[in-house]
PyMOL commands that place a pseudoatom at each C-alpha (Angstrom):
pseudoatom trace, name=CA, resn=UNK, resi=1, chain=A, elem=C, hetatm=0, pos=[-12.622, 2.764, -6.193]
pseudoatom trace, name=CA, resn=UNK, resi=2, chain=A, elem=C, hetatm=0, pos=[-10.382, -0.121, -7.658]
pseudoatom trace, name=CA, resn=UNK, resi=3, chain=A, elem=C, hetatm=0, pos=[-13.789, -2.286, -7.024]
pseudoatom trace, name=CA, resn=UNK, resi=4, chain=A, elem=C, hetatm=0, pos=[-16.065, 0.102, -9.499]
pseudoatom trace, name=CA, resn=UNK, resi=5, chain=A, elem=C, hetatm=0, pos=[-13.292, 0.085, -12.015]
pseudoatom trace, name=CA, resn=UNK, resi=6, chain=A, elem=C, hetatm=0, pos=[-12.583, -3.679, -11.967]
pseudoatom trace, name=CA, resn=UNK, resi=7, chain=A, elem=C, hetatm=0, pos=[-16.913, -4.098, -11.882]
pseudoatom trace, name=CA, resn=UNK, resi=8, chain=A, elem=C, hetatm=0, pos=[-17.772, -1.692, -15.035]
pseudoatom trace, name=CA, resn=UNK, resi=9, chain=A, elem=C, hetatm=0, pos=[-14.470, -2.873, -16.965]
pseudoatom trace, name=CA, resn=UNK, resi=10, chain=A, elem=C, hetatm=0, pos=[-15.594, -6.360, -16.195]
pseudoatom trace, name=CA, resn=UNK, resi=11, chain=A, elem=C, hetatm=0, pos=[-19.130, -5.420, -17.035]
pseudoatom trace, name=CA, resn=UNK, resi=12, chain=A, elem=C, hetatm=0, pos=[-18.098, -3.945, -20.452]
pseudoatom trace, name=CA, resn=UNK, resi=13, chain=A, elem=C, hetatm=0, pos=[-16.811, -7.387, -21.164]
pseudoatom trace, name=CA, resn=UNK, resi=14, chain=A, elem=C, hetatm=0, pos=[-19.442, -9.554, -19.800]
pseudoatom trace, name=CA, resn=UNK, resi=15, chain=A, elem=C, hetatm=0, pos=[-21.775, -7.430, -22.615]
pseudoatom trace, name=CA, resn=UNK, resi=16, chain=A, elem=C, hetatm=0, pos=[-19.449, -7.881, -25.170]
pseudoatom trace, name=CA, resn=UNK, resi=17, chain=A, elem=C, hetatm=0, pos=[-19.511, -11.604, -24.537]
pseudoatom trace, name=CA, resn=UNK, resi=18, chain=A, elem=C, hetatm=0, pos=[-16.235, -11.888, -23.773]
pseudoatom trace, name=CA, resn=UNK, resi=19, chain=A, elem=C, hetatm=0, pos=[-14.285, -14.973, -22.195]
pseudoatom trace, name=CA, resn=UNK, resi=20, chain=A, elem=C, hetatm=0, pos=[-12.498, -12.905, -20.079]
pseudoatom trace, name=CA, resn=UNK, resi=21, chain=A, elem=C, hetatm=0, pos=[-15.015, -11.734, -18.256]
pseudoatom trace, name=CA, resn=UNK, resi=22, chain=A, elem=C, hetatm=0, pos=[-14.296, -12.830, -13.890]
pseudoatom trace, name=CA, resn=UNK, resi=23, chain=A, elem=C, hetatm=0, pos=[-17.516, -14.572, -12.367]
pseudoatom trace, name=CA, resn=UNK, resi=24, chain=A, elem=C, hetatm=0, pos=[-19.932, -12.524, -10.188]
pseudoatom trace, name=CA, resn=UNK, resi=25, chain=A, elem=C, hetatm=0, pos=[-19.102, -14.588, -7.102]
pseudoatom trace, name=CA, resn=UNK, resi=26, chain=A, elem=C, hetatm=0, pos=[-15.579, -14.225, -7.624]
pseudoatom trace, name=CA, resn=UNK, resi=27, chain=A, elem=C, hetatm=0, pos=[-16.385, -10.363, -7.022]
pseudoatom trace, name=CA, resn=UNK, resi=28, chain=A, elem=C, hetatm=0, pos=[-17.919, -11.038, -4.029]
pseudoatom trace, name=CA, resn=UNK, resi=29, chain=A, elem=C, hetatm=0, pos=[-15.451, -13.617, -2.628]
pseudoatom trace, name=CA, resn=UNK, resi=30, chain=A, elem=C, hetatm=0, pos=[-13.103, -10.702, -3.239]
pseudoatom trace, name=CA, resn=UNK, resi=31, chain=A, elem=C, hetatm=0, pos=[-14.963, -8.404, -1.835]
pseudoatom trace, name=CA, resn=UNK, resi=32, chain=A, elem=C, hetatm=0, pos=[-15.557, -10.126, 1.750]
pseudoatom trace, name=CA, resn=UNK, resi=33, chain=A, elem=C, hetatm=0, pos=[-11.924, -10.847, 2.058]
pseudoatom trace, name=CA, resn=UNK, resi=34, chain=A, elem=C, hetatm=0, pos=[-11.051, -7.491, 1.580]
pseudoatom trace, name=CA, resn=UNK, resi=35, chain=A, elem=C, hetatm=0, pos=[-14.209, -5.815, 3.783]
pseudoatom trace, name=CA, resn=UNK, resi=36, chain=A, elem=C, hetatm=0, pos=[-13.579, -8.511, 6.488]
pseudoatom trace, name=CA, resn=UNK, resi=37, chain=A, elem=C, hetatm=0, pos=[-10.212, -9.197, 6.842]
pseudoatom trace, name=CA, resn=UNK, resi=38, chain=A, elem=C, hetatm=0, pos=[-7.632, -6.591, 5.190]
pseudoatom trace, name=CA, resn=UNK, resi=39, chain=A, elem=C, hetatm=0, pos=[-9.916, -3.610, 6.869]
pseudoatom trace, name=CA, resn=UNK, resi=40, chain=A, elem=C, hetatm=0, pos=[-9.856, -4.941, 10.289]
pseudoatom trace, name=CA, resn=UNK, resi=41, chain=A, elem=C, hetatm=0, pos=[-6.587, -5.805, 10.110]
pseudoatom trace, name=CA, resn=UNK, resi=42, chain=A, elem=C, hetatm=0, pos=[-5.596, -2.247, 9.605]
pseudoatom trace, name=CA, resn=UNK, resi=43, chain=A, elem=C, hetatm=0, pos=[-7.672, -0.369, 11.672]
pseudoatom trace, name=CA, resn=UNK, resi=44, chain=A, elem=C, hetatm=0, pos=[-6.300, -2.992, 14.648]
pseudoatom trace, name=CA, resn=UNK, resi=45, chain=A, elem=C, hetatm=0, pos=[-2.761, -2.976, 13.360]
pseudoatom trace, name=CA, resn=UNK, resi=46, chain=A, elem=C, hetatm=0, pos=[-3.142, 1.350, 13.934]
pseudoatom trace, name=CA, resn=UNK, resi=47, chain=A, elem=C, hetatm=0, pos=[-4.365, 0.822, 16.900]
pseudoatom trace, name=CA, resn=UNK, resi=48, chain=A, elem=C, hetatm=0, pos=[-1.941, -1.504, 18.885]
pseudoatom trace, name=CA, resn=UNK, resi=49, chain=A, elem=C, hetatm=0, pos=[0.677, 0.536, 16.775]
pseudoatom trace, name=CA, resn=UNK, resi=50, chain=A, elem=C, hetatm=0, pos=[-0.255, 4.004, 18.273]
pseudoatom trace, name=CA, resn=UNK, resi=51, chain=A, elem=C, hetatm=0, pos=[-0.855, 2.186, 22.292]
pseudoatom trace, name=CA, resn=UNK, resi=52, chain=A, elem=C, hetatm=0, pos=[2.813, 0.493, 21.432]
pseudoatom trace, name=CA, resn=UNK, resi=53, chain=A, elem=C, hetatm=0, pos=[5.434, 3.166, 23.523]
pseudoatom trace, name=CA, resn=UNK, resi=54, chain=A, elem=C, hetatm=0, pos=[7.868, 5.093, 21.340]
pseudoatom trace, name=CA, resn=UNK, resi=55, chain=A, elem=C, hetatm=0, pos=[10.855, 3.501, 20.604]
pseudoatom trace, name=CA, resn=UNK, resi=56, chain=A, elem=C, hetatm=0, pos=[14.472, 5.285, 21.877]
pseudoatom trace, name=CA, resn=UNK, resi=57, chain=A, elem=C, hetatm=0, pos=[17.603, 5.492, 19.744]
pseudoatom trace, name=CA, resn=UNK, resi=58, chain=A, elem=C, hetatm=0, pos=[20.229, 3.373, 21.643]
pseudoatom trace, name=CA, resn=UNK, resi=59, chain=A, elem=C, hetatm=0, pos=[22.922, 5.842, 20.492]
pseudoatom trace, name=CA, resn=UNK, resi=60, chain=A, elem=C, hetatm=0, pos=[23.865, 9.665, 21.489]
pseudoatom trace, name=CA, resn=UNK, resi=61, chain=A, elem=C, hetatm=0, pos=[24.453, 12.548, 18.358]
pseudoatom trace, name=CA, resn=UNK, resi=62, chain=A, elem=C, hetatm=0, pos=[27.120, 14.715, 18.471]
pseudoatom trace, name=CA, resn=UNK, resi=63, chain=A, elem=C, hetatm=0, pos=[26.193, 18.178, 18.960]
pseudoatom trace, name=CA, resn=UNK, resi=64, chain=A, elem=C, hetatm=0, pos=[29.250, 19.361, 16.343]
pseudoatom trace, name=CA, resn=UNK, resi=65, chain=A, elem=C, hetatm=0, pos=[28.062, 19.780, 13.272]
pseudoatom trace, name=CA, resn=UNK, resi=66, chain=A, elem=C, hetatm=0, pos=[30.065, 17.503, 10.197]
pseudoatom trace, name=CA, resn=UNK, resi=67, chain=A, elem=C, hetatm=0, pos=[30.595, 18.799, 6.547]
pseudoatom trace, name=CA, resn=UNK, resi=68, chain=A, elem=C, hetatm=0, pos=[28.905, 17.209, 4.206]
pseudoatom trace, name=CA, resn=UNK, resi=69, chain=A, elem=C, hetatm=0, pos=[30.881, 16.046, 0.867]
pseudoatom trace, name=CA, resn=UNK, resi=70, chain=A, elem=C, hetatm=0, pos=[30.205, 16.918, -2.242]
pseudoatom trace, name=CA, resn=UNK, resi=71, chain=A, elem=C, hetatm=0, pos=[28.869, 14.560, -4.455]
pseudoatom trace, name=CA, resn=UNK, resi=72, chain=A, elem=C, hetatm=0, pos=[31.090, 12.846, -6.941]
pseudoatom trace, name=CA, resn=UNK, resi=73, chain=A, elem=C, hetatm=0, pos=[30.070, 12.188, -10.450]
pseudoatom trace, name=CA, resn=UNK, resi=74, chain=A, elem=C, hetatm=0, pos=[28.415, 8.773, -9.830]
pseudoatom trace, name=CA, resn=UNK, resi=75, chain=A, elem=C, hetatm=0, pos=[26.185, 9.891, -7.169]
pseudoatom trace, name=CA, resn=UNK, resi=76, chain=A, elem=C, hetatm=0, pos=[24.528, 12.414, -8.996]
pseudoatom trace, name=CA, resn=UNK, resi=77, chain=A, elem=C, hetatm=0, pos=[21.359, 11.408, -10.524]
pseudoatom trace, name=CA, resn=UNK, resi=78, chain=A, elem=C, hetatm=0, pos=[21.404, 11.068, -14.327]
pseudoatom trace, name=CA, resn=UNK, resi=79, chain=A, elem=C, hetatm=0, pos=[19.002, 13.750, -16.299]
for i in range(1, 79): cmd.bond("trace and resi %d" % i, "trace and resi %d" % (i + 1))
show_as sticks, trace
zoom trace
């Protein structure tokens, strides 16, 4: 989506004659980073991520219940 706004912006400048209009192979050096590297990357990142074990809490709640404070003056967020 961010691609085919960045392409018809850019193409609305590059009929305008613009000279800020980015170079056609800069879209597609762009373009093959992002379909070859950042995809993989994530799909292989979820992957090892969901094989990895859980990981424990190395500490023990207390099953008593603490009140909470109010909330002074300065903690309250400002309308």
């Amino acid at each position: 989506l961010i691609f085919l706004i960045l392409f018809i912006l850019n193409s609305i400048l590059w009929i305008n004659n613009t000279s800020a209009v980015i170079p056609f192979t800069t879209f597609l050096e762009l373009f093959v980073l992002w379909f070859f590297i950042s995809i993989p990357s994530v799909f292989g990142g979820a992957y090892f991520g969901y094989k990895y074990p859980m990981l424990e809490n190395p500490i023990q709640t207390n099953q008593i219940q603490r009140q909470i404070p109010k909330k002074t003056l300065f903690t309250k967020p400002l309308i």
